[in-house]
DRENTOR-651205 format. One line per 10 residues: number of its first residue (from 0); for each residue x negated, y, z of C-alpha. Coordinates in pm, 1 decimal. Layout:
% residues N
NUM = X/Y/Z | ...;
This chain:
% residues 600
0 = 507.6/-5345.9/-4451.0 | 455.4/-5055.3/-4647.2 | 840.4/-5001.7/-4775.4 | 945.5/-5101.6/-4369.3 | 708.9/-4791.3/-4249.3 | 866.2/-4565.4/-4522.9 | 1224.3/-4619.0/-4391.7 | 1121.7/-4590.8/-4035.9 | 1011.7/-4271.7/-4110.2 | 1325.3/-4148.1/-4293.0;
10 = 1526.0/-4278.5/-4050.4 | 1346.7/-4109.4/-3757.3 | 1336.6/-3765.0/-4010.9 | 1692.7/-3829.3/-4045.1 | 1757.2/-3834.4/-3670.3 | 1525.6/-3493.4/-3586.4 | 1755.1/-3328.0/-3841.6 | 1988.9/-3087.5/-3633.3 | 2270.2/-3242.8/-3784.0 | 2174.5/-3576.5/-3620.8;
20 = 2270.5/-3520.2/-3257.0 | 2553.7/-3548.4/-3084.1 | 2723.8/-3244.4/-3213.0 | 2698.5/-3320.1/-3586.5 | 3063.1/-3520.9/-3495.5 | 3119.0/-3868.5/-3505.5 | 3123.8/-3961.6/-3937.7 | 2738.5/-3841.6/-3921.1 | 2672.0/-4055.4/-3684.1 | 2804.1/-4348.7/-3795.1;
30 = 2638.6/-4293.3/-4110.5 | 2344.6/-4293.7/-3917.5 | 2379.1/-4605.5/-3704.0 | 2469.7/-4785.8/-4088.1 | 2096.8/-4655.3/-4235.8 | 1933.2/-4817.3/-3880.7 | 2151.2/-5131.5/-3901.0 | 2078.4/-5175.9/-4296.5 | 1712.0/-5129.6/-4235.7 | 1689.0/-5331.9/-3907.1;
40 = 1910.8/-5649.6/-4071.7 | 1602.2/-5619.3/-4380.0 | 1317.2/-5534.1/-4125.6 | 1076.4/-5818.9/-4171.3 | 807.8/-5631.5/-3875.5 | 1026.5/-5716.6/-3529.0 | 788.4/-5485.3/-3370.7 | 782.5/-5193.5/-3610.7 | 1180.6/-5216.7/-3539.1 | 1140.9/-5193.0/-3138.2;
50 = 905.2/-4929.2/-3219.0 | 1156.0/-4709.7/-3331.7 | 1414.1/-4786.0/-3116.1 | 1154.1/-4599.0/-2872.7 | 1032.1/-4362.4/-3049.0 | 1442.8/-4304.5/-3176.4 | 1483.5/-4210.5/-2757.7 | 1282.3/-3908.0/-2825.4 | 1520.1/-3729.4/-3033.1 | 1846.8/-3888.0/-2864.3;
60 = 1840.2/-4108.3/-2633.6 | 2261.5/-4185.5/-2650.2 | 2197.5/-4254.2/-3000.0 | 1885.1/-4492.2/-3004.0 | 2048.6/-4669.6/-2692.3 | 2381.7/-4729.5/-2901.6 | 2181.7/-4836.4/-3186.2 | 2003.6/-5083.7/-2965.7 | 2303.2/-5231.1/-2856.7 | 2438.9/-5280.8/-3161.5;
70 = 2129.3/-5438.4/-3270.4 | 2150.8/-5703.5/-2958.1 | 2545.7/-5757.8/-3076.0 | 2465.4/-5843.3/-3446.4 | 2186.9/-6071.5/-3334.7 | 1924.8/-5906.8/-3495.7 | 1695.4/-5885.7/-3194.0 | 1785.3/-5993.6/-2805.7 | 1943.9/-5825.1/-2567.3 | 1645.1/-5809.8/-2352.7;
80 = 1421.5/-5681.1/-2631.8 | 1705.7/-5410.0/-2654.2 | 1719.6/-5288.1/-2304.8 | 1334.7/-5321.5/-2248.1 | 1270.9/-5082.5/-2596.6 | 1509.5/-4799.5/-2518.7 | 1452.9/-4785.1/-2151.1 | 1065.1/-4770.7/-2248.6 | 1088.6/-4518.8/-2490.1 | 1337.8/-4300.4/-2242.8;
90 = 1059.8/-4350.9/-1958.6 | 753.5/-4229.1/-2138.9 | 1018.2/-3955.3/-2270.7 | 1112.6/-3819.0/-1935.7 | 743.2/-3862.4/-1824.4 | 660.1/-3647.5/-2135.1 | 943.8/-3388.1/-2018.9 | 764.1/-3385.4/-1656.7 | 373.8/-3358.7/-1807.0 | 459.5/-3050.4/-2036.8;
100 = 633.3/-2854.6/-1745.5 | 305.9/-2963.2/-1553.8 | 91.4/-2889.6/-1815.7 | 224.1/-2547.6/-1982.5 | 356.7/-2425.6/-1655.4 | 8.1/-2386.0/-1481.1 | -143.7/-2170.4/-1758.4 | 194.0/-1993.7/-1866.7 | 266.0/-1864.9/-1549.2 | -15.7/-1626.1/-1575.6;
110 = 38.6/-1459.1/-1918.4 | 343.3/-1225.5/-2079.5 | 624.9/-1304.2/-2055.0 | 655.1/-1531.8/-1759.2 | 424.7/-1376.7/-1556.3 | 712.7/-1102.4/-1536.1 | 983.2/-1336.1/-1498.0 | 898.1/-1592.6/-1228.0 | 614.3/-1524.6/-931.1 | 416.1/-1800.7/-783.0;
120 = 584.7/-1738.1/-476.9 | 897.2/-1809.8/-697.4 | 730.0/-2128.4/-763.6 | 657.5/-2211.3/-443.2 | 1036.4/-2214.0/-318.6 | 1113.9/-2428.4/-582.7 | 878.2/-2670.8/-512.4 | 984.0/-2696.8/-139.8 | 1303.1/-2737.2/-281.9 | 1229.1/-3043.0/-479.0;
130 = 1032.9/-3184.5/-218.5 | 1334.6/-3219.3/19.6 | 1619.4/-3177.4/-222.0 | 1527.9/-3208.6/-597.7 | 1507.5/-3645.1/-631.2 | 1849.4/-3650.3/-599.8 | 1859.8/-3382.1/-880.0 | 1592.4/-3576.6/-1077.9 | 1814.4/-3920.6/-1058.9 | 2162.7/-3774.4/-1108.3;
140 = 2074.1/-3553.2/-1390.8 | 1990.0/-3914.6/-1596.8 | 2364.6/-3916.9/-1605.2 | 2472.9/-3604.5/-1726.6 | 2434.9/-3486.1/-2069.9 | 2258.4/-3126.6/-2098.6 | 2074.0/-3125.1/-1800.0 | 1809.5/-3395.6/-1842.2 | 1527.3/-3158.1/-2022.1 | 1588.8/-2827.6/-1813.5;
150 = 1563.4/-3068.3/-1495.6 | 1226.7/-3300.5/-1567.6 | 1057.8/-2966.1/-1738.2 | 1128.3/-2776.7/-1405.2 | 1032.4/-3077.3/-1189.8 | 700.2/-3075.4/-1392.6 | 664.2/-2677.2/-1366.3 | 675.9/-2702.2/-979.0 | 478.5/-2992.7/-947.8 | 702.7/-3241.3/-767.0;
160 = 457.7/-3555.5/-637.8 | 387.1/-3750.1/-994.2 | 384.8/-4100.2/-781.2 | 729.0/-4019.2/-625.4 | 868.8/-3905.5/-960.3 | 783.3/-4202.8/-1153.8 | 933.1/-4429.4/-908.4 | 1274.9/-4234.3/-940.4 | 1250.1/-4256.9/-1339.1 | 1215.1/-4567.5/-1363.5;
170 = 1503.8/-4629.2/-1103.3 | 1728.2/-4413.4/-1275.8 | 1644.4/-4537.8/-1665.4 | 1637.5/-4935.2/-1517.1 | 2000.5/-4862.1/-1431.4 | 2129.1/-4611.7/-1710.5 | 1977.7/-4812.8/-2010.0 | 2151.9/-5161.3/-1904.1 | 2489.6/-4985.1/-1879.6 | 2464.3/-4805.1/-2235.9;
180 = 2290.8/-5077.2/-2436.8 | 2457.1/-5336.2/-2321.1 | 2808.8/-5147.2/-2281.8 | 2710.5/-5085.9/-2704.1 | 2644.7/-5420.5/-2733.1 | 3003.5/-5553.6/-2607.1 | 3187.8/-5297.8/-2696.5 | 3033.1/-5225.9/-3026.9 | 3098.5/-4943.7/-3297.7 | 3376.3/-4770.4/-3035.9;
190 = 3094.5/-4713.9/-2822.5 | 3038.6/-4403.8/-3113.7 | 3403.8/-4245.3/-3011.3 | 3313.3/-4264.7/-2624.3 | 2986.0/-4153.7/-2649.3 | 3064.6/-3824.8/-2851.2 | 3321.2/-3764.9/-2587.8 | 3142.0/-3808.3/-2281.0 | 2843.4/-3634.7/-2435.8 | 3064.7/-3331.6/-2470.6;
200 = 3240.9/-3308.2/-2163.7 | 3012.0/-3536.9/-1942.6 | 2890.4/-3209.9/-1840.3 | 3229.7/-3081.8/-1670.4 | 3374.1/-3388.8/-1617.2 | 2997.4/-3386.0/-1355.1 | 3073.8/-3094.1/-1199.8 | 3462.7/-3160.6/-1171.8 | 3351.3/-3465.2/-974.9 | 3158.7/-3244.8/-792.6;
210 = 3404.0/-3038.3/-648.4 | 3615.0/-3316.0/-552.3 | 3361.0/-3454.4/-396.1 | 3287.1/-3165.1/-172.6 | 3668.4/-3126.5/-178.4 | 3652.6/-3436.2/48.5 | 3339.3/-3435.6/200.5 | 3341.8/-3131.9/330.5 | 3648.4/-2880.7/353.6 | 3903.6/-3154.1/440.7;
220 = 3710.7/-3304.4/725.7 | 3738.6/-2936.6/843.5 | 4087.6/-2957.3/846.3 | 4109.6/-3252.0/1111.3 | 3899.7/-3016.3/1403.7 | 4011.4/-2652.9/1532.9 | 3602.1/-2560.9/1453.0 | 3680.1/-2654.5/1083.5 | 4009.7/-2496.4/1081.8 | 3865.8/-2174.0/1157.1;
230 = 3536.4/-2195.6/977.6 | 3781.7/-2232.6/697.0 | 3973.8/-1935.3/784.0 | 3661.9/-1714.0/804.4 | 3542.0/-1840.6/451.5 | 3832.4/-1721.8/314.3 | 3820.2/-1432.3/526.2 | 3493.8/-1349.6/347.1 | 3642.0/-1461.8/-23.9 | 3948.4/-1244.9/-13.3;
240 = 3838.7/-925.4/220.4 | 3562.4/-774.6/-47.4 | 3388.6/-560.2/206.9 | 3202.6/-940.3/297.5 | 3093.5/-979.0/-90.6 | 2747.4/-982.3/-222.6 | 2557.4/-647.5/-253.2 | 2510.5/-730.7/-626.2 | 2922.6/-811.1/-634.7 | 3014.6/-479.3/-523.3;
250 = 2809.8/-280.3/-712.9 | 2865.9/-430.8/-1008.7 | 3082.5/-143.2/-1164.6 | 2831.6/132.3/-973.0 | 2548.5/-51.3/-1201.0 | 2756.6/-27.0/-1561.2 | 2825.0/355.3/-1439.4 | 2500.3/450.8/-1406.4 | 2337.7/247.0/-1684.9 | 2590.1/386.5/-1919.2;
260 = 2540.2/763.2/-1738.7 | 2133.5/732.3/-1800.9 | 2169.5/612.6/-2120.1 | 2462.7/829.9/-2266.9 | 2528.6/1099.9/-2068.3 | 2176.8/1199.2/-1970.6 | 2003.1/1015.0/-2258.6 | 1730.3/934.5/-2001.6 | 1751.3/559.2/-1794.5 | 1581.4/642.0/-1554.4;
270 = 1654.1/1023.8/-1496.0 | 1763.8/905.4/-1132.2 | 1398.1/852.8/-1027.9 | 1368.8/1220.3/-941.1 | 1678.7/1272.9/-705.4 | 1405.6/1225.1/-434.7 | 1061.8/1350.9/-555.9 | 923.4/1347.7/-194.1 | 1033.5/937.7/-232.6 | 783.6/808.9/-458.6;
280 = 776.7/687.6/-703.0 | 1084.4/634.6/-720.9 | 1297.6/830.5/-486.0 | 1399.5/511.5/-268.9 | 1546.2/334.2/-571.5 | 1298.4/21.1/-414.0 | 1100.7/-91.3/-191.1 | 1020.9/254.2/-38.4 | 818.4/276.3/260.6 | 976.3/388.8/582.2;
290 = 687.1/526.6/723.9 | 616.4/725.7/415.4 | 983.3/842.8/439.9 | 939.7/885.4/872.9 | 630.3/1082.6/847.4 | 816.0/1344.6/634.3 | 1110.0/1426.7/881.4 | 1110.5/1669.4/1173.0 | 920.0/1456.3/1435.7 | 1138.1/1626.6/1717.5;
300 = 1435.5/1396.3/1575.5 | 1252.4/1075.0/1522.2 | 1202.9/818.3/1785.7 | 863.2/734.4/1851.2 | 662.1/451.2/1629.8 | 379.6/346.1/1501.6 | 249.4/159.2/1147.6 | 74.0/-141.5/1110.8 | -97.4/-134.7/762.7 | -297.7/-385.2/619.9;
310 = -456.4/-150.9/405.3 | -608.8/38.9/653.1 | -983.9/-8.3/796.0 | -895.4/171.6/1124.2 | -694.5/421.4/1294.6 | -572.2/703.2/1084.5 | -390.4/989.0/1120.0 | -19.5/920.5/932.7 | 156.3/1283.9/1035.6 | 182.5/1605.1/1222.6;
320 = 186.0/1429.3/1556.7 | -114.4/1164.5/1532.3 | -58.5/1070.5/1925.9 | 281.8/932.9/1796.1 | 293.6/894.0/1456.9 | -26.7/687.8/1356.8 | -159.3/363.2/1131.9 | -376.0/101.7/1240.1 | -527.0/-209.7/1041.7 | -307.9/-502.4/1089.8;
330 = -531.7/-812.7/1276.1 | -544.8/-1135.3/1132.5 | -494.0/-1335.4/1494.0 | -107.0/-1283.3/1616.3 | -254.2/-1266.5/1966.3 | -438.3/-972.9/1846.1 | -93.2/-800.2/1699.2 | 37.5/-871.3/2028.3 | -215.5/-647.7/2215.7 | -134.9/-405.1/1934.8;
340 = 201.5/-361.0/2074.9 | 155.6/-385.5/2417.6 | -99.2/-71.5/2427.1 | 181.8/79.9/2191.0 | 417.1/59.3/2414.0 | 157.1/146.2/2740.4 | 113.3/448.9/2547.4 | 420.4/627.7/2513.8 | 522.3/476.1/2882.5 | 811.9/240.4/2697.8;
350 = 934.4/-100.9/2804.3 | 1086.2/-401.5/2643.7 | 1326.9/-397.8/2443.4 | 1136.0/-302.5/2174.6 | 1223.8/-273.5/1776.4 | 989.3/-472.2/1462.7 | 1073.0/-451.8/1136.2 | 922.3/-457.2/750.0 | 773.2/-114.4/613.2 | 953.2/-237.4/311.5;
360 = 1281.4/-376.9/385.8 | 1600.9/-356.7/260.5 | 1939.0/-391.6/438.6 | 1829.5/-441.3/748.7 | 1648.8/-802.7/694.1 | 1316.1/-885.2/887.2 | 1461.0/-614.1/1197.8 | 1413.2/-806.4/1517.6 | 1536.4/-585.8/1853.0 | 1261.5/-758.7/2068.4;
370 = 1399.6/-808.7/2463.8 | 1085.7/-1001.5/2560.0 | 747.5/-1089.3/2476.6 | 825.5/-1433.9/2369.9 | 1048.9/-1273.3/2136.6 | 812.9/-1019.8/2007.9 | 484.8/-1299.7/1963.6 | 720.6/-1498.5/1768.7 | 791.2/-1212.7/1540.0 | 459.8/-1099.4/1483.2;
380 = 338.8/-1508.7/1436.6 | 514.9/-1487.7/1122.5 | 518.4/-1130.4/985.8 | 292.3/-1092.1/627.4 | 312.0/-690.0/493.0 | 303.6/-423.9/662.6 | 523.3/-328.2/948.2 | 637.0/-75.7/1193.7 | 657.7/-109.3/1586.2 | 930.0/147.0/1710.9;
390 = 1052.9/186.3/2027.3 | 1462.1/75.2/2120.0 | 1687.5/415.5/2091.7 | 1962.2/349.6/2316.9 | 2363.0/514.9/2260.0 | 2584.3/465.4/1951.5 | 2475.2/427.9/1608.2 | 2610.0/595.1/1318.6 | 2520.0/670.1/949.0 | 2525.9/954.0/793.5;
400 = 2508.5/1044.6/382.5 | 2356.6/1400.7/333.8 | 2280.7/1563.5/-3.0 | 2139.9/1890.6/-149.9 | 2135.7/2067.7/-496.0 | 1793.1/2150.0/-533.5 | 1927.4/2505.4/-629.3 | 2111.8/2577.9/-295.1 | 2003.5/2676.5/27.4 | 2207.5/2413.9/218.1;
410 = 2302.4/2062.7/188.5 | 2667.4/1881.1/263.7 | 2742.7/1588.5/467.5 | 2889.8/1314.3/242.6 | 2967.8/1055.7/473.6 | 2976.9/980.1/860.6 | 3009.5/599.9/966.4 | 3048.5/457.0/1317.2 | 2827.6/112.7/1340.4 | 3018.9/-83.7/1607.2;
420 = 2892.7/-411.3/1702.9 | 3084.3/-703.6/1798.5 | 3094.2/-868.4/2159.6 | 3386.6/-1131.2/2300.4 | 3472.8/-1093.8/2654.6 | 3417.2/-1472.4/2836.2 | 3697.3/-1620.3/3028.5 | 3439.4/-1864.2/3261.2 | 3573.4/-2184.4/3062.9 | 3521.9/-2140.9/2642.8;
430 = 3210.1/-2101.1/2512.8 | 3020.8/-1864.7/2303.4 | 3060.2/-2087.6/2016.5 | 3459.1/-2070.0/2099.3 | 3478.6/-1711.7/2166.2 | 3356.3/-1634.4/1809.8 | 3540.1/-1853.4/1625.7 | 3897.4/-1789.1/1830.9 | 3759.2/-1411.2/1747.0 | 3983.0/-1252.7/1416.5;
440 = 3640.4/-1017.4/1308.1 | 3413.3/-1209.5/1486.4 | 3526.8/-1525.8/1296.9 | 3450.4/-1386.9/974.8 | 3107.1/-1353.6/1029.4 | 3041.2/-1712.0/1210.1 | 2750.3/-1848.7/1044.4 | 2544.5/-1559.1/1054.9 | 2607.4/-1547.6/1458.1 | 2604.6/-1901.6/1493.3;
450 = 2255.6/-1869.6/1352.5 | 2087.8/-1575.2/1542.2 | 2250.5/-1674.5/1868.7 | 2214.6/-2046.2/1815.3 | 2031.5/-2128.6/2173.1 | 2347.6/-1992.9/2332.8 | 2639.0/-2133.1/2112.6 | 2723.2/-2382.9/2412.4 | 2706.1/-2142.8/2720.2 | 2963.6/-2065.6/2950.0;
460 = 3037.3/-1694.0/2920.9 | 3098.7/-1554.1/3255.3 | 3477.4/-1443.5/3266.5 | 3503.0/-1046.3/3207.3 | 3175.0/-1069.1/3108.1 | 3133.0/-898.7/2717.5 | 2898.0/-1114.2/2529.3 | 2735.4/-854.2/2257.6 | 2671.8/-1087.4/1924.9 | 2486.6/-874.4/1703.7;
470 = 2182.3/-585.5/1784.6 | 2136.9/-447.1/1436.5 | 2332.1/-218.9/1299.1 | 2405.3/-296.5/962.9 | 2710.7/-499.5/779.8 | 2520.5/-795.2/653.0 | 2481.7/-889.8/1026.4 | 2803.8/-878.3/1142.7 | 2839.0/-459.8/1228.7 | 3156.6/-287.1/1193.9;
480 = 3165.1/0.8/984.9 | 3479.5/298.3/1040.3 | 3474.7/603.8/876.9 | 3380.8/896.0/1107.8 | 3485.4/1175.3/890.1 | 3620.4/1333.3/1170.0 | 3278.6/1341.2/1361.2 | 3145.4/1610.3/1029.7 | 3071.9/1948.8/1190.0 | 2827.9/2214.2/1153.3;
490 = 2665.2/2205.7/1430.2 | 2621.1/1800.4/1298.6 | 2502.0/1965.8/945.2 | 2288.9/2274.2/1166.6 | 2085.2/1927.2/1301.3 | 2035.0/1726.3/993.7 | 1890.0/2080.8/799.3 | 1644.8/2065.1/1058.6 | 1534.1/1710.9/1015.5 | 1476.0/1761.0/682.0;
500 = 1361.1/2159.2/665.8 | 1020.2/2041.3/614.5 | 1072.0/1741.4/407.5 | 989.1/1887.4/57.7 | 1151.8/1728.0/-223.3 | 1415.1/1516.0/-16.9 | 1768.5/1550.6/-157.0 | 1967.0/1268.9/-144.7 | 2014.5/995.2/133.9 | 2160.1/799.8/431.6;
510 = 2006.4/838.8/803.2 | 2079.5/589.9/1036.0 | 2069.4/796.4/1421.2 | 2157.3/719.2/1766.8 | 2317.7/955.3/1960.0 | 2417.0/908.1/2353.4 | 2845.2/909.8/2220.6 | 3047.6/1035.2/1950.4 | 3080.4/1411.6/2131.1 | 2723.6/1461.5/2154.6;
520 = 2662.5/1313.6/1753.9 | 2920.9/1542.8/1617.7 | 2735.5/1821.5/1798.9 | 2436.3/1735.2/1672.9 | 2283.4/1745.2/2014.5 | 2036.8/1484.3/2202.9 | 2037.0/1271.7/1795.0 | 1755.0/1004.5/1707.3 | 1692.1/923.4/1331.2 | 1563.2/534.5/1344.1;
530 = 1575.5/534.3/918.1 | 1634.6/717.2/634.5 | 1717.6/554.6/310.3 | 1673.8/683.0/-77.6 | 1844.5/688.9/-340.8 | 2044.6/336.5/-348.9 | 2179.6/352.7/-3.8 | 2560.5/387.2/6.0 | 2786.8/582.0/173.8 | 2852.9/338.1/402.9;
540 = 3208.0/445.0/554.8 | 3368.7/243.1/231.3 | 3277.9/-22.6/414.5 | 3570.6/36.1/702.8 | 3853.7/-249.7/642.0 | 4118.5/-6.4/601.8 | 3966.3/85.9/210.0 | 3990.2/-52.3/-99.6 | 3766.1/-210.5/-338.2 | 3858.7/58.3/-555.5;
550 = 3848.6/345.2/-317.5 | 3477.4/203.7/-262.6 | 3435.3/192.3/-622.5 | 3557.4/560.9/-673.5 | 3316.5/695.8/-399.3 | 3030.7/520.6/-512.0 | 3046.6/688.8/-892.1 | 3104.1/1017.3/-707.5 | 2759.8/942.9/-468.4 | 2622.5/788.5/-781.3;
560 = 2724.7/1154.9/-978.0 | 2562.4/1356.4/-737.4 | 2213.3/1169.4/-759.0 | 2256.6/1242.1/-1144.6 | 2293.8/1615.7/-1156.3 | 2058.5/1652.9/-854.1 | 1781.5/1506.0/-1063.7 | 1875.9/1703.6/-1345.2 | 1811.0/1960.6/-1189.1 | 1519.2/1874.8/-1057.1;
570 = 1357.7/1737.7/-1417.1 | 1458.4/2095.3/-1549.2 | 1232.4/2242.6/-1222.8 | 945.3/2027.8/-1398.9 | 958.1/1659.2/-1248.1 | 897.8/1383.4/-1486.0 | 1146.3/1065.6/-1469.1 | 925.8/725.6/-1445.4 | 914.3/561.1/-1795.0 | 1106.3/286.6/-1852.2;
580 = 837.7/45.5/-1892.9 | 689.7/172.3/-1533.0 | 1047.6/123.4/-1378.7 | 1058.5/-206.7/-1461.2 | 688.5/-297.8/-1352.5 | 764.5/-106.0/-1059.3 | 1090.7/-322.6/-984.6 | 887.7/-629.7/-1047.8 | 608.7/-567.1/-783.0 | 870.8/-471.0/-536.2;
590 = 1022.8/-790.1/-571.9 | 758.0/-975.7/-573.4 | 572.4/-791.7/-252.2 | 306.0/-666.9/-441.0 | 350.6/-270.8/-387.2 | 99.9/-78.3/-269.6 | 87.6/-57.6/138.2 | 171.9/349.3/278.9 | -105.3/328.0/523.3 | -368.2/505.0/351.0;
């Protein structure tokens, strides 16, 4: 007994070795599997040799299975006893897996480091997404090397239902622990050879399955219906035309630029946080409020609106004009939020359609143009931070870059951008759902319409009748962005100096304004600023199709240039950057919706 305990233990020290796994190549292992055969053909305890065929499924489960196997083939215990140890061992080792996620996760969440890393609303998604996605995950991840730990920790970490999960375990070991022992046990020591292969390229021979299977599943099905065919063609619309990529895509070289400009150049990170001192505390790198930023412009060129704060115990003033320009504390009760907006709008004599969107928002998301009340409750039902209610500017929309040296008495026009939505004109027999897709820009941008406008998809449009698909003016949601270089003036420039003459420490930014048509914009007569945005909006005319990635590439170092020397300049006038340790905490509770509200 005593001498049977001492080699289980040197054969289970032997197998935590790092050397012992699966990338320690296939004469280490078989050296192994020959010490667990030797001391299983002398093992005179049939249970101490079971016992560490489990226990062996801690440290490799392949391994232990394989040994199993070979075990059942040399008749030194049955096949059943086999199968039954190493799937019993992999169980309680997955269930393991699942309690320390559980277990760690709760407490871990709360301290450095993770508490900067991953948010409890973070958590939340996840678990939503295991609930209605993640079993799948659970049981196909028993079949692919690599992924078995990262997957049962993370189901653990969430908290996917403990009942549901061990039913799926023991699902997915009853059927992968028959196949490997038993597949050892006929095959025998070539079973080694296979298994070192599959264990290193199981991983992409998974995901190369993968893609075949959605290959077939989904994009050649596609091919077989005119919808497909051109939901296809817009995908690859998107793909190859990089004015569709990903925000973080695009700016990918803009980031390197001004990391290595902070760093080298400037020898100071986060020198940009001072382009903008009147945008704190960061100068609209963030998360800046846009009633902070609203409040600070000539109220003459802002459309009217009002702040709903949840900071706020009752009615404050928020700028020069109160009767306009004021915060109230947000109501619990969405019925209550609706009478909010309906004496908002009694007030200042204004009628549906009406515009909603975040205090804190970026890129337009969470801006709902409001035609009816319906529409309006159903926004409010859901809203959570703070938000303004402004009213709907009608005309064309354009953007406009503006900058200023702190040092000079005037400021330059960067950029002008038209913002043209898309419609399709009906012929009385397609429908909306037709229109878009037989559409060549409209096409591109098909699920996002398909989506807001999904109530509608199978009407009828009217023939002559121009069906407008999007109401916000920004690219993400299907806007068309031209360059409008052409519209620059000074009488345009004469305007903007007098939205911002009394908007101390502004330098640097895009408005978004609404002007009646292009003659009256590049006048600078009869504008409306709905936003201003800091320091990381873009000159958005790089956005027109005619332009490069490159070209975009070349203007945003130039914008990204200007913000640079502007701050210098205003550091050497005595503003302090933001550490770097405050930049990053800052960055962290603006993604994570934990800044402080503006309505105090």
């Amino acid at each position: 007994m005593r001498a049977n305990s001492i080699v289980t233990i040197t054969v289970l020290g032997a197998l935590l070795l790092p050397h012992a796994g699966w990338g320690g190549g296939e004469q280490v292992v078989q050296s192994l599997l020959s010490s667990f055969e030797q001391f299983a053909a002398h093992s005179s305890n049939r249970f101490m040799l079971l016992f560490c065929i489990a226990a062996a499924t801690l440290i490799s489960e392949d391994l232990a299975c394989i040994a199993a196997g070979l075990f059942a083939a040399g008749g030194i215990i049955s096949p059943l006893e086999a199968v039954v140890a190493a799937g019993l061992g992999i169980y309680i080792g997955d269930i393991m897996l699942y309690l320390t996620g559980y277990l760690i996760g709760v407490t871990a969440l709360h301290r450095a480091p993770l508490k900067w890393l991953v948010s409890e609303q973070t958590v939340h998604q996840c678990r939503d997404l295991f609930e209605r996605r993640g079993i799948p995950i659970i049981f196909v991840s028993r079949f692919v090397p690599g992924t078995r730990t990262a997957t049962f920790l993370g189901a653990g970490l969430v908290r996917v239902d403990m009942a549901r999960l061990l039913v799926v375990f023991a699902c997915a070991v009853m059927l992968w622990t028959p196949l490997l022992v038993l597949g050892a046990m006929v095959v025998g020591n070539q079973v080694v050879h296979v298994a070192e292969l599959y264990t290193a390229w199981g991983l992409w021979i998974f995901l190369a399955l993968l893609g075949l299977l959605l290959l077939v599943t989904r994009v050649l099905p596609r091919l077989f219906t005119r919808r497909g065919r051109r939901l296809l063609v817009g995908w690859w619309r998107r793909l190859v035309h990089w004015e569709f990529w990903p925000y973080y895509v695009v700016n990918v070289v803009t980031f390197v630029y001004v990391l290595c400009t902070g760093v080298i150049k400037y020898r100071r990170p986060t020198l940009f946080t001072v382009t903008n001192p009147a945008i704190r505390p960061d100068s609209g790198f963030l998360g800046e409020s846009k009633a902070d930023i609203l409040r600070g412009l000539n109220p003459e060129l802002v459309g009217r609106w009002r702040l709903v704060s949840g900071s706020v115990s009752g009615s404050v003033s928020c700028s020069v004009n109160a009767a306009r320009h004021d915060a109230i504390h947000k109501p619990a009760d969405p019925a209550a939020r609706m009478d909010l907006l309906e004496g908002f709008m009694a007030e200042h004599g204004l009628s549906y359609p009406v515009v909603l969107k975040p205090d804190r928002g970026q890129r337009g998301q969470g801006v709902e143009i409001c035609s009816a009340g319906v529409q309006a409750a159903a926004w409010l039902e859901t809203v959570t931070g703070d938000y303004l209610m402004m009213e709907y500017l009608p005309g064309m929309e354009f953007g406009l870059f503006y900058y200023r040296m702190p040092d000079d008495e005037r400021g330059k026009i960067f950029s002008v951008n038209r913002k043209k939505l898309l419609s399709v004109t009906g012929d009385g027999s397609r429908t909306l759902e037709e229109l878009i897709l037989a559409d060549e820009r409209a096409v591109c941008m098909a699920p996002v319409f398909f989506k807001t406008l999904s109530a509608e998809l199978l009407d009828i449009v009217p023939a002559g009748h121009a069906k407008q698909l999007g109401t916000v003016g920004t690219h993400c949601r299907g806007a068309v962005f031209l360059d409008g270089s052409d519209l620059i003036t000074p009488e345009l420039l004469e305007a903007v100096e007098r939205a911002v003459e009394s908007y101390d420490g502004f330098y640097f930014g895009r408005f978004d304004i609404k002007a009646p048509d292009e003659y009256d914009f590049s006048r600078g007569r009869n504008l409306k600023i709905i936003e201003l945005n800091g320091l990381t909006s873009e000159a958005a005319h790089i956005y027109d199709p005619k332009n490069s990635i490159l070209y975009a590439w070349r203007v945003l170092i130039e914008q990204w240039s200007l913000a640079f020397r502007i701050a210098a300049q205003n550091q050497a006038r005595g503003f302090e950057p933001m550490s770097l340790g405050g930049f990053v905490r800052h960055w962290y509770r603006a993604g994570t919706g934990r800044l402080e509200s503006s309505g105090s």
